[in-house]
N, C-alpha and C positions, 0 to 999 in steps of 0.2 A: 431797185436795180433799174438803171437807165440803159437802152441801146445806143450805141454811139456809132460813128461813123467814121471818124478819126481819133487817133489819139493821143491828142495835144492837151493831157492834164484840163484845167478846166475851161481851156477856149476850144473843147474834143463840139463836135458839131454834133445833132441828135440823129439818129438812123429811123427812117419814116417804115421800119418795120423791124416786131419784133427778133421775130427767129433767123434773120437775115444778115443778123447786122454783125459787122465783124469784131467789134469791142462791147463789152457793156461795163458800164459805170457802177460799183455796189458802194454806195453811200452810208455814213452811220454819222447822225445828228444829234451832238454834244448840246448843252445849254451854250457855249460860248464857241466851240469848236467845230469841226468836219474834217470830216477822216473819210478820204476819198481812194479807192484802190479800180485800176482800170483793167481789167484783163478783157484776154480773147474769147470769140465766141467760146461756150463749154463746149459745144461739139465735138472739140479737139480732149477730152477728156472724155467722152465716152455720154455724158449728156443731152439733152435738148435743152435748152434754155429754159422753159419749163420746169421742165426735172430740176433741173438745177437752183432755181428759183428756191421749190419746196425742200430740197436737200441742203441749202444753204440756210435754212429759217428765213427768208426774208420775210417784210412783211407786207411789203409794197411796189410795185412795178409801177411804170411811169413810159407812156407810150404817147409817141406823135406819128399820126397816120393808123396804121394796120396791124392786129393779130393774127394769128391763125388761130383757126378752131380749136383746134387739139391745147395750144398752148393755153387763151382762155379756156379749155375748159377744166384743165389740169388748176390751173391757179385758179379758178372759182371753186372747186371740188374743196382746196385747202384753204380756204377763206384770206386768200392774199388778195388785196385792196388793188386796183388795175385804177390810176388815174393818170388825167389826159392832159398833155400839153401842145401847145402853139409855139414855145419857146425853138428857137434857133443852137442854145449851147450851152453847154454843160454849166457853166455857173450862175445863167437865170435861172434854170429846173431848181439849181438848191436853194436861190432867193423865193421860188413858189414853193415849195418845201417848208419853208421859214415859214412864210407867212398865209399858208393854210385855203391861200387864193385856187388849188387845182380843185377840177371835178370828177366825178367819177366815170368811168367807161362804162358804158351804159349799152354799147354795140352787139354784134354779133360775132363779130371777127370774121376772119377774108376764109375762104375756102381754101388757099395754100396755092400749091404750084409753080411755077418756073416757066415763066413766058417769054 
């Protein structure tokens, strides 16, 4: 699951924080194909992005910039993979995807709040 910022399909730009962001991207990576669906934050279904993550099975998030606590700590609790991009938009994340070039979030995540 990718945070996006817009949502222009795969030119969507990437949202420099998770639980913030008003689109995210849930991906599923064929041998030849991608199967991309963009929906709105889950909060609007009754979720935290988080929650949502671990109720969806995913098995991987994919963040540039910030988490919150709470979210890391939810998706570490269930052994979902948190790795880190520099990319700028949604179709280089799935060319780093491809080719297995991301690392891992190794952070602490941001305290939260609303400044």
């Amino acid at each position: 699951m990718v945070p996006l910022e817009t949502k222009e399909e795969l030119r969507s730009r990437i949202s420099e924080h998770f639980g913030r962001a008003p689109y995210f991207a849930l991906i599923e990576l064929g041998d030849r194909d991608v199967k991309v669906e963009i929906i709105e934050n889950p909060r609007n279904l009754g979720y935290t992005p988080g929650q949502y993550v671990v109720a969806k099975g995913v098995e991987c998030v994919v963040i540039k910039g910030d988490i919150g606590i709470k979210a890391l700590q939810i998706l570490r609790e269930h052994g979902i993979k948190i790795i880190e991009t520099s990319k700028l938009v949604l179709e280089d994340i799935i060319e780093e995807l491809r080719s297995g070039k991301l690392r891992e979030y190794k952070g602490k995540g941001c305290p939260g709040g609303r400044q």
